[in-house]
N, C-alpha and C positions, 0 to 999 in steps of 0.2 A: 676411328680417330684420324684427324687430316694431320696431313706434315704439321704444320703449326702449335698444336698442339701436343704432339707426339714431341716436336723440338725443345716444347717448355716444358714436358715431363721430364724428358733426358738430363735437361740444364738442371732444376730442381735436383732431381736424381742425386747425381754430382754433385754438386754444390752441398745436399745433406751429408752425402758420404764424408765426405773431407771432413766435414766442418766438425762431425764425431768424431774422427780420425783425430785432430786439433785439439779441442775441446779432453779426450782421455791424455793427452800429451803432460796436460798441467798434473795429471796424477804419477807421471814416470818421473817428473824431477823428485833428483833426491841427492843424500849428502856425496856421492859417486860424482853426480852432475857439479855437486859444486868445487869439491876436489879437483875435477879437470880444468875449470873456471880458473881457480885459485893459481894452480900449477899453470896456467898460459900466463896468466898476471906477472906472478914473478920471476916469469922465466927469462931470459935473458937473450933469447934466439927470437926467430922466425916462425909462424904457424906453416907449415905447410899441407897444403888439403889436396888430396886425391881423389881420385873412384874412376867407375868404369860404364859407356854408357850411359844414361841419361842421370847418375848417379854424379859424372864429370861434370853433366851442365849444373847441377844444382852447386857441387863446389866449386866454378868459377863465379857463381854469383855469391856466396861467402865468403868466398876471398875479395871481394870487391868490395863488401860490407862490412868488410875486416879494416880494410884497407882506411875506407873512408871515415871510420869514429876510431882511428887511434892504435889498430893494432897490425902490425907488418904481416902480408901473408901473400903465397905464393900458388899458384897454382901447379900442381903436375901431373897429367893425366897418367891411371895407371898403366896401360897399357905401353905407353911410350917410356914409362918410369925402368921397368924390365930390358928396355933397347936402349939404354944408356943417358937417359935421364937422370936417373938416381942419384947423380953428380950433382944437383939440385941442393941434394941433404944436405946440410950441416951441421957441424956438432952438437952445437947448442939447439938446434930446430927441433919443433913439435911437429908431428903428422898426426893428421886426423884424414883418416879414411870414412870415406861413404861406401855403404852399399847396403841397399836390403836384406839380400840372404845373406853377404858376410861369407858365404860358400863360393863364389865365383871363381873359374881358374887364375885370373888375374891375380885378383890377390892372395890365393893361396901360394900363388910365387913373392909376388909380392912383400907382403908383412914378415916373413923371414926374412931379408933383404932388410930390412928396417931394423926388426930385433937385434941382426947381427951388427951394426952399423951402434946402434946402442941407444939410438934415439926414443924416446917416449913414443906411446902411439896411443890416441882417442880413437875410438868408434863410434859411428853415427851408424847403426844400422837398428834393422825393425826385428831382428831374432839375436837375440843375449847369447844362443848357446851355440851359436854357429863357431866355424874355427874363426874369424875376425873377432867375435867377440867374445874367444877365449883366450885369444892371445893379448890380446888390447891392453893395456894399462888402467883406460879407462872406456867404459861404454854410456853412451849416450844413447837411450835406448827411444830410437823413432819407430813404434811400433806402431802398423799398420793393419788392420784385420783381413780387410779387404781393397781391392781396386775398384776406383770407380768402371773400369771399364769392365764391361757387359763377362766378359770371357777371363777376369781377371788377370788380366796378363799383361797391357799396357799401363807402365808406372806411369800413374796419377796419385794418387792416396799416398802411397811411398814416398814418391817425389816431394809433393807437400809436407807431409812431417817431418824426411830431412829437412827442406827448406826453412819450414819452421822454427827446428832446432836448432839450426844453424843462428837464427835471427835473436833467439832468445839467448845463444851465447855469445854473442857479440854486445847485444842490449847492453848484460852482465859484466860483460869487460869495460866496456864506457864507461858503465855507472861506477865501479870499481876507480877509473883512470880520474874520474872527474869530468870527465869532456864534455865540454861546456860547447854554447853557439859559435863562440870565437876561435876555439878550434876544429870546428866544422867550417867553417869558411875558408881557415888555411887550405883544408881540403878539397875545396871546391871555388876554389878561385873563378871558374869560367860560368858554370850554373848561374840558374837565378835565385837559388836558395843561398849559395856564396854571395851573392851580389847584396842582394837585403842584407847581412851583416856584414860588410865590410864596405860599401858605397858610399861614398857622402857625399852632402849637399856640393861641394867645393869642387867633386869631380863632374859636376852636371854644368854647373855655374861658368865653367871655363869654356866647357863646349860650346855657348851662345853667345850672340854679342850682347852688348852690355847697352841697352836702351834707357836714356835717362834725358829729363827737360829738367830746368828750374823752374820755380815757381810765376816768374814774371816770362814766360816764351809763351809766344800766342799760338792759338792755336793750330793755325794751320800750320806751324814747324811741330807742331805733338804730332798731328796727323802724319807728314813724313816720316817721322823719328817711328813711330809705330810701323807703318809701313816697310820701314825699309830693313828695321832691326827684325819683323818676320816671327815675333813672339805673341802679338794680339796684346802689347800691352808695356806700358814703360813707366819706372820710377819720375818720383818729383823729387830732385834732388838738392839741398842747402849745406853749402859746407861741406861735401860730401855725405851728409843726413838725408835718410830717409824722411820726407815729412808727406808724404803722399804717393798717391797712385792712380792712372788712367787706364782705363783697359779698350778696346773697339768698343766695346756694349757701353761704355760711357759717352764716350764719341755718340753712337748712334741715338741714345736718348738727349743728347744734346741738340741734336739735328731737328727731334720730334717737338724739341723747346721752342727755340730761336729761329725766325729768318733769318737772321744777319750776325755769324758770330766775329765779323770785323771785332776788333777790341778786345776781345775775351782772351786769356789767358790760362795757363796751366791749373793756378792756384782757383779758377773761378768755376771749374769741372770737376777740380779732382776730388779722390777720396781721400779723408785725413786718416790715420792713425789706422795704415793696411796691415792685412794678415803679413807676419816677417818668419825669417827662421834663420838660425846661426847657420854659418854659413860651413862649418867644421861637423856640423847634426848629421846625424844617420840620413840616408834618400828615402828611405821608409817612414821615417818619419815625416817627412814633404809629403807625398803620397798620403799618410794618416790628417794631416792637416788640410789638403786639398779636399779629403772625402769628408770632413766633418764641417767644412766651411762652402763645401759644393764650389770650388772655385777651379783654375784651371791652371794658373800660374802661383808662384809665390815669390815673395824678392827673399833675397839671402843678405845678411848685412854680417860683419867681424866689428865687434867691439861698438858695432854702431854704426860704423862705416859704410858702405851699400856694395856689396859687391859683384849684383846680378841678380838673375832670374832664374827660376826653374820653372818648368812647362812641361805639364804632365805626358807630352810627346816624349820628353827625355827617358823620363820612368816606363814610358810603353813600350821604347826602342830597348832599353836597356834588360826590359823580361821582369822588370819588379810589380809591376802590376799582372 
């Protein structure tokens, strides 16, 4: 067998391992599991998530996960928890501990330290009758058979099931809280997945200038006004109404028309009755009307009013596309 192959045995390998490992997960939830759910719901404190070793990176990424659909959570590694961390706790806080065996010196210091303090305690670990998960309040049991790794010893397989668990108790708490898009956004202010629900047309529209002829401006002042406004394209504006629109690609089949467009005018080029969008409208939604109409700009108008352009550079600089 060459490297190459031997590589995409291993990857397969792995990738089966786990995905069994995952897949029996959905048989360990049970009324235990939702009890612990219930009880972080109503509870009135802090999640606090611990462990030790690569047990600590899985719960700094559920407390992140915690964090971002709605529910407060802290990280404290356990190892530093025993060196005066612990201070962390508060009264009203949940701890949930990770660790596979549940047997580890850390937390065999540890979860006494907790007990006494008085706090609740969840377990996430892969053996139920370890001391972690006899002491526990509740167990979340991420059983794991085996590691993918060759010598079973490097957490892989482990690691995934907590992670897992961890994911499918957060899920649970959102769906519980209601958390909805709009409070995903508060949370992600800076993302592009914050950005799509919370961005609007109004905030694109400000950033560009504002390109607009009337209908009787001839056209080599549309030519400029294109030009110099730097969008590929300008309103026909009456009244401040929308009643048309020029883009360069109009310009240039005009070119392909006339020798001489001496005389010619805004209103004699344009197009009538252009794609528009409220100017107050989601940015995603610009973006869904640019892709269904294959266009590149759109005008944004308030009540009627015109009040600019968006240009799907905006939505590309921005991370919504």
């Amino acid at each position: 067998m060459n490297n190459q192959d031997r590589i995409i045995a291993v990857a397969k390998k792995t990738i089966d391992t786990e995905s069994k490992a995952i897949r029996n997960l959905a048989n360990l939830v049970d009324e235990e599991f939702a009890d612990a759910v219930d009880y972080i719901y109503n509870s009135e404190g802090r999640v606090i998530v611990t462990g030790i070793g690569k047990s600590a990176n899985i719960a700094t990424k559920i407390v992140a996960t915690l964090n971002s659909t709605g529910t407060p959570a802290i990280f404290m590694h356990a190892a530093d928890a025993i060196h005066g961390d612990l201070g962390t706790i508060q009264q009203k806080d949940i701890v949930i501990c990770i660790s596979k065996s549940g047997n580890t010196p850390e937390i065999k210091v540890l979860v006494p330290l907790i007990k006494a303090i008085g706090n609740k305690l969840i377990a996430i670990t892969s053996n139920r009758e370890s001391f972690l998960g006899q002491q526990a309040n509740y167990v979340l049991h991420a059983y794991a058979e085996k590691e993918a790794c060759p010598n079973n010893l490097a957490p892989t397989t482990s690691t995934t099931a907590q992670l897992v668990i961890g994911d499918a108790l957060a899920m649970c708490l959102l769906d519980l809280r209601g958390f909805s898009s709009k409070d995903f956004a508060k949370f992600h202010p800076g993302g592009s997945l914050g950005k799509k629900l919370y961005l609007r047309v109004s905030n694109l529209t400000s950033l560009n200038e504002k390109p607009q002829v009337n209908p009787d401006t001839d056209v080599k002042k549309v030519i400029v006004e294109i030009s110099e406004k730097m969008l590929g394209v300008t309103a026909v504006v009456e009244d401040n109404k929308i009643v048309g629109i020029i883009t360069d690609g109009d310009l240039r089949r005009m070119l392909t028309k006339v020798d001489n467009f001496k005389g010619l005018t805004a209103k004699d080029i344009m197009t009538v009755n252009p794609k528009k969008i409220a100017n107050d409208a989601m940015a995603i939604e610009a973006m869904q009307l640019m892709d269904d109409y294959g266009i590149t700009q759109i005008l944004a108008e308030d009540n009627g009013n015109y009040c600019g352009v968006v240009h799907i550079h905006n939505l590309t600089k921005e991370g919504i596309i």
